[in-house]
C-alpha positions as CSV (number, residue, x, y, z in Angstrom):
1,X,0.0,0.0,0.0
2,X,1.0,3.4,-1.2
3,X,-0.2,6.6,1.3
4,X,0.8,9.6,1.7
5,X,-0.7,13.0,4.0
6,X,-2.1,15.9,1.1
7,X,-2.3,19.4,1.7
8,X,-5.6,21.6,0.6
9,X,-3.7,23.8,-2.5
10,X,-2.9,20.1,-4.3
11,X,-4.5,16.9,-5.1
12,X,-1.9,13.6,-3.9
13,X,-2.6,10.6,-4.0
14,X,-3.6,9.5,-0.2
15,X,-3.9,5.7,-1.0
16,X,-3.3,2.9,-3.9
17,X,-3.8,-0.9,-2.6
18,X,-4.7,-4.5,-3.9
19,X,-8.5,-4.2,-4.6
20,X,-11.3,-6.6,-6.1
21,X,-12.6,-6.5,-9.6
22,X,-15.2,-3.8,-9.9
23,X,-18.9,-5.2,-10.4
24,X,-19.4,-7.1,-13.8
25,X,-15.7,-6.9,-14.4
26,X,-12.9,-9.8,-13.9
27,X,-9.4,-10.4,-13.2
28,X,-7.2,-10.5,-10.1
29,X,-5.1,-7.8,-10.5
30,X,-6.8,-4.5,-9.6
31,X,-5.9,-1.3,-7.5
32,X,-7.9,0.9,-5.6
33,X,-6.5,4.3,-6.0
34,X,-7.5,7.5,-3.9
35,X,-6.5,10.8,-4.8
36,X,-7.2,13.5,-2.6
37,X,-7.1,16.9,-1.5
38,X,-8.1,18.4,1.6
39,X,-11.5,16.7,2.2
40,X,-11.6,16.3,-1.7
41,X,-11.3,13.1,-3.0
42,X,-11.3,11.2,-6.1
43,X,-11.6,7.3,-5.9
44,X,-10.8,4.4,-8.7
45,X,-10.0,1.7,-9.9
46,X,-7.5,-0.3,-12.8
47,X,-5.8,-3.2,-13.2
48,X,-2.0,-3.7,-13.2
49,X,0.9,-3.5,-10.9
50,X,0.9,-1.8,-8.3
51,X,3.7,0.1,-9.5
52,X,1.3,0.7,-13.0
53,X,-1.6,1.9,-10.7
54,X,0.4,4.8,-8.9
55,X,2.0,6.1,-11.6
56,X,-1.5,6.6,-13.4
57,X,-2.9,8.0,-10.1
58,X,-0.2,10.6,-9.9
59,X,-0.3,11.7,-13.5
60,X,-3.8,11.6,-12.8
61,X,-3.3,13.8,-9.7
62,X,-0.7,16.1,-11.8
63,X,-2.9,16.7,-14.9
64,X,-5.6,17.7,-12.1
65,X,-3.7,20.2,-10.7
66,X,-2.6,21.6,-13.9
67,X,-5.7,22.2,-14.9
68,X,-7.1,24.0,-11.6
69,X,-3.9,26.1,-12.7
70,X,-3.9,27.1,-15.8
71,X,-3.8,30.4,-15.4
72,X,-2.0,30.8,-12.4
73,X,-5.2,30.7,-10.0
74,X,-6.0,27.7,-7.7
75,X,-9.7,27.4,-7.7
76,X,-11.6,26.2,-4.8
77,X,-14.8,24.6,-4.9
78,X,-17.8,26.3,-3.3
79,X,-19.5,22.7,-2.9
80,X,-20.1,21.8,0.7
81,X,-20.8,17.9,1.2
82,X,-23.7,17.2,3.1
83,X,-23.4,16.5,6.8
84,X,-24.2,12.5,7.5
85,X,-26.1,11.8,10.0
């Protein structure tokens, strides 16, 4: 498992581990994959190595952030998740 702490100005990825085949979809060799950002986060899935899977979360995570930054501002979504109760 793959984890690291993120910061609220970037999205990191927090997590990538073993994981089952998504529903309707076989094979043994898929990753869960959590990228994250603040209390942002992004979630998914794809088969290959470990090693394959975090790279494509942190290009993933890079291509993100370079978009929230094209020109220079970091933009911050106004969308409050709802309180569970």
């Amino acid at each position: 498992m793959h984890k690291e702490n993120t910061n609220e100005k970037t999205y990191k990825v927090v997590t990538v581990e073993k994981g089952k085949a998504p529903k309707g979809m076989t094979g043994d060799d898929w990753h869960h994959y959590v990228i994250g950002r603040g209390t942002s986060i992004i979630e998914g899935d794809k088969v290959g190595t470990l090693k394959d899977v975090t790279v494509h979360a942190k290009e993933l995570a890079e291509r993100i952030n370079a978009r929230n930054d094209k020109y220079g501002i970091t933009y911050v979504s106004t969308y409050s998740p709802r309180k569970k109760s």
